[in-house]
N, C-alpha and C positions, 0 to 999 in steps of 0.2 A: 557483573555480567547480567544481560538483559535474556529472557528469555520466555520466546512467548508457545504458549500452551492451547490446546482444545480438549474441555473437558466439557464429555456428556451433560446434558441440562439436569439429569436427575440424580447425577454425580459431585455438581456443583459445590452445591452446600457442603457436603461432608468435606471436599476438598478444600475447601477455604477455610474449614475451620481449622483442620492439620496445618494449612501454612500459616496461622494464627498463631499456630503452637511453637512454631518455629523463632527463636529471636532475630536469628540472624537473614529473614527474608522479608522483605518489603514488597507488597503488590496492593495492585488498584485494578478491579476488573476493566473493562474497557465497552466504551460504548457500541453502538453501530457503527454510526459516521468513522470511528477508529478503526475498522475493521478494514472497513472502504479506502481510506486514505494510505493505511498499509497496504493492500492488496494493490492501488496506484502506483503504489513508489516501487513495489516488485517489480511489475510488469517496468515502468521505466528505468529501472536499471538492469531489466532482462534485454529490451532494446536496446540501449547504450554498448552493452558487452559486443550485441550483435550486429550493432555500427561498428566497431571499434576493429572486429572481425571481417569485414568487410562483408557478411552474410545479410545486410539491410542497410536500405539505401537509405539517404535523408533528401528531402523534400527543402525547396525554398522556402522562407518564410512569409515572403511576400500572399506566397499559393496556401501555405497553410492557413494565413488570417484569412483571405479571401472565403477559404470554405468553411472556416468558423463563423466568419459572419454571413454567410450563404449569399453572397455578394461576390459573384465571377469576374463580375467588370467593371467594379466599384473599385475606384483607387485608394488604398489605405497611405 
């Protein structure tokens, strides 16, 4: 089982060392950019649910790239 945690920055240390002491847990703190690309992948499976519920609409894709590349009448 995976499970992720928020510990105080000034609580850090000591915590790590406790699961140090543990044999049977493995952990690797995690970057920023991890932080970010977790908090992504929430938000896109919180929308999926709320497609899937019929509570959010989905958008063409055509219209999607158009406004990622900020290009309205540029043909992709």
């Amino acid at each position: 089982m995976k499970i992720l945690l928020d510990v105080k920055n000034e609580k850090a240390e000591l915590f790590m060392k406790m699961l140090r002491k543990l044999p049977y847990i493995k952990f690797k703190p995690l970057l920023p950019i991890h932080f970010k690309i977790l908090d992504d992948a929430i938000d896109i499976v919180d929308d999926i649910e709320l497609i899937e519920q019929g509570k959010l609409e989905t958008r063409d894709a055509k219209e999607f790239l158009d406004e990622l590349l900020c290009q309205n009448d540029a043909k992709v």
